[in-house]
N, C-alpha and C positions, 0 to 999 in steps of 0.2 A: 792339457791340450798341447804344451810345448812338447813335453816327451811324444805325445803321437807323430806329433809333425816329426820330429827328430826319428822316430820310428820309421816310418814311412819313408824320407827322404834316406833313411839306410838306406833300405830295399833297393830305391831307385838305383844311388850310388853304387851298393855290391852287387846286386843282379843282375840291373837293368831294367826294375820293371817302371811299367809306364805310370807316373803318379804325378798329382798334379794336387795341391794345397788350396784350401781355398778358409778365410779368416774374415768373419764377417763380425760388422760393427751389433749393436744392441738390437734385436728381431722384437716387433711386435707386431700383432695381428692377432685376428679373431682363434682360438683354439689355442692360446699359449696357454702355461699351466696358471691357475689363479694367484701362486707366491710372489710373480714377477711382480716388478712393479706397474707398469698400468691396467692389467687385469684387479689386482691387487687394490688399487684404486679408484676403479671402475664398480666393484662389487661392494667395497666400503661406504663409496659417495650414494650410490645407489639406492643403499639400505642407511642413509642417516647415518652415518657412523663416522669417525674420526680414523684417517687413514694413516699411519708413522711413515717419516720421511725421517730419514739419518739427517742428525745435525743442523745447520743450515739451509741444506738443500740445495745448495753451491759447486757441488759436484756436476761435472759438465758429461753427458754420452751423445753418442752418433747413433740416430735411431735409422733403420730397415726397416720396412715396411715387406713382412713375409715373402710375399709375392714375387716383390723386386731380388732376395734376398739367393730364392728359387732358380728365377731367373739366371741369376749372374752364377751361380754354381753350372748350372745346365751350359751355359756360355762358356766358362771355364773347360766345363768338361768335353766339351765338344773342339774347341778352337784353341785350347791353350797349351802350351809347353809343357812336354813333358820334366819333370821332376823342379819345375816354379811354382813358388807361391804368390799367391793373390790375393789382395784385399776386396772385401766388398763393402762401404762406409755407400752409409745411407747419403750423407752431404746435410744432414739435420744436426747439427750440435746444438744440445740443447741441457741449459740447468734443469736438476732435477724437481726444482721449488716449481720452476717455468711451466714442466710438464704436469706437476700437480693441479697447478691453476685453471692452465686451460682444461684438464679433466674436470675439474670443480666446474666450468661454468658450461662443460657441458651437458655434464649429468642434469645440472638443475635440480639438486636437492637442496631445500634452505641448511636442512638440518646437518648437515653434511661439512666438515671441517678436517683441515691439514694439522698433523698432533705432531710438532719435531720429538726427535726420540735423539738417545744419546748414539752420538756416531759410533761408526766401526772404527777399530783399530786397523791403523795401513789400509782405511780404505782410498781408493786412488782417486786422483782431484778430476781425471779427466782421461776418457776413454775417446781414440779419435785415428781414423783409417787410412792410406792414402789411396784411395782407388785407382787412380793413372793407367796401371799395370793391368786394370781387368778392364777399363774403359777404351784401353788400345785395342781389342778385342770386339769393340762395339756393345757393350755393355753401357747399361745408364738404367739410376733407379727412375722410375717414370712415377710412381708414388707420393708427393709431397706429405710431408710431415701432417700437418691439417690434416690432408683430405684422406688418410690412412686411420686417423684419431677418430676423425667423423666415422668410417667404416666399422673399425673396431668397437666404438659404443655401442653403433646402432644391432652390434652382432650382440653383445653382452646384454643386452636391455631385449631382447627377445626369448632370451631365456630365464 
C-alpha cells in the first residue's frame, strides 16, 4: 500500500496529474470477505464453533463501517486537494478481545466460544487514524460501531 501511495504521488509530482490518497482505518460491513475478522467470527459463533483471536486479544484497531468508509472516499474525491493524503478512521478504537465479546453476545450461540491462538510475529499493538484532514472537508462517519455490528450480523444471519 505504501509503495502505491509513493507511486501515485510520483505521478502527481512529475506530471502533474490530479491525485488525491485516501487511508482508511479497519472496514467492516456486510459483504467483506469471510477471513476478516468479524465476518470470521460471525460465521464461527453462528455455527457453535470456537473462533481464534491472536494472543490476548489486546491488540487495539479503528473500525469503518463500509458505507461511511465509501462516503469519505467520494468526499475526498470530489472536494479534496490535489496530490494529499487523507485519512479516514472510523473514531471506534476498539480491542480485539472487545470486539469478539460483543460478537459472542450477539450471535447468541451457547455453544459458541473465543479459542486465543498464538500471536503473530510483529503484529502491531494498535492501528489508529487521524481524520481532521478529511473531516475539514465535511466529512464524518455517521455509523457508530454498535449500530454497524448490529447491521452486519443481521446481514450474515440471513444467509
Amino acid at each position: 500500500k505504501a509503495a502505491a501511495d509513493c507511486f501515485v504521488l510520483s505521478y502527481h509530482n512529475t506530471y502533474g496529474l490530479n491525485t488525491v490518497i485516501t487511508r482508511s482505518s479497519n472496514n467492516y460491513g456486510p459483504g467483506q470477505h469471510k477471513e476478516k475478522l468479524i465476518p470470521l467470527f460471525i460465521h464461527a459463533f453462528k455455527d457453535g464453533k470456537r473462533a481464534p483471536l491472536y494472543g490476548s486479544g489486546t491488540t487495539v484497531r479503528d473500525w469503518i463501517y463500509v458505507d461511511d468508509n465509501v462516503e469519505g472516499i467520494n468526499r475526498v474525491f470530489h472536494k479534496g486537494t490535489s496530490g494529499e493524503v487523507y485519512n479516514l478512521g472510523g473514531g471506534n478504537e476498539m480491542r480485539n478481545i472487545d470486539v469478539a465479546k460483543k460478537l459472542l453476545a450477539l450471535v447468541g450461540n451457547r455453544r459458541a466460544r473465543i479459542a486465543h491462538v498464538k500471536d503473530r510475529l510483529g503484529h502491531d499493538l494498535r492501528y489508529a487514524l487521524n481524520s481532521l484532514k478529511a473531516r475539514k472537508l465535511g466529512w464524518r462517519p455517521k455509523v457508530t460501531f454498535d449500530k454497524g455490528l448490529l447491521k452486519t450480523v443481521a446481514r450474515y444471519h440471513k444467509r
